[in-house]
C-alpha positions, 0 to 999 in steps of 0.5 A: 500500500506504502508503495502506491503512495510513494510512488504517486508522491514522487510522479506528483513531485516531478510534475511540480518540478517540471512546472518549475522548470518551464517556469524558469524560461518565463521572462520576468524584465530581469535577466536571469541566465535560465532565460538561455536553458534550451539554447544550444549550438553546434560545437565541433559537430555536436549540438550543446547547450550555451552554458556547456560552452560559455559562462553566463552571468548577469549585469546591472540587473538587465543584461546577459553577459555570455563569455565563451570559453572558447572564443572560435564559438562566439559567432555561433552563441549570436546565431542560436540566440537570434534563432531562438524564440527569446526575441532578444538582439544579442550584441557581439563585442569579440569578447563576450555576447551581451543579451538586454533584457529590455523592461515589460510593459504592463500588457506584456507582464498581463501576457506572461500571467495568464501563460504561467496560468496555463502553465499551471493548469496543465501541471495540475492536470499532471496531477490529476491524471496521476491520482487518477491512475493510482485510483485505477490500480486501487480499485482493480488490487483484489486483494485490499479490503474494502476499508483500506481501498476506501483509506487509500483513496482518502490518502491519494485525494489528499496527496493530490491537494497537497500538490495542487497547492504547491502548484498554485504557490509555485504560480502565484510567487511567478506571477508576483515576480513577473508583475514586480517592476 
């Protein structure tokens, strides 16, 4: 019985997780060096991520600073960046790429909102689908009394609202951080 519950706690952690994540893309008016996770450049054949291949720090509270360890790659950082969905002008000096995080408006802070809602949203349908599954292996295990399927139940309900708060907090302090001027 202890297993079920263990194993759904961590599928519901790792949803939560993963919310976590996707969350760190969302640009807040700050910079911030997960901005560039997921970017990557072909690297002496082999596509890698930037900060496989470059320190990434942060100036003056709104500029990228993306120093190559190898100074052959600079070119490549600039291209993948401009590819990428970011909509952020990289800016090449020969020695580092500078990335300015330009100031959101009130609109484009209301924007990210309501993408962070559905981020949310889809995390705690994760959560769901996840109760819904241990409910399933629950109520077809013969062998559990009545009573204990009926606590076990009570017990995978309750697991589920514990994880759907920590997804509505985990929303609530990115929505606050991107609402923040």
């Amino acid at each position: 019985m202890e297993e079920i519950i263990l194993e759904l706690e961590e599928r519901m952690e790792k949803a939560v997780e993963q919310l976590d994540h996707s969350l760190n893309k969302v640009r807040t008016g700050r910079a911030n060096p997960n901005l560039l996770e997921g970017i990557e450049i072909e690297y002496y054949g082999a596509m890698t991520p930037i900060n496989q291949v470059a320190s990434i720090s942060v100036s003056e509270g709104r500029t990228l600073v993306i120093k190559p360890y190898d100074a052959n790659c600079l070119k490549d950082i600039e291209k993948a960046i401009n590819k990428s969905e970011l909509g952020l002008p990289p800016q090449n000096d020969g020695i580092v790429v500078r990335v300015s995080v330009p100031q959101l408006t009130e609109e484009t802070r209301r924007g990210y909102c309501k993408d962070v809602s559905k981020m949310a949203e889809e995390a705690k349908v994760a959560v769901r689908n996840i109760r819904r599954d241990g409910n399933d292996v629950v109520k077809k295990d013969k062998t559990i009394s009545e009573d204990s399927q009926k606590d076990l139940l009570d017990q995978i309900q309750k697991l589920t609202e514990k994880y759907t708060g920590k997804i509505d907090e985990v929303a609530k302090q990115k929505e606050k951080e991107i609402m923040t001027i």
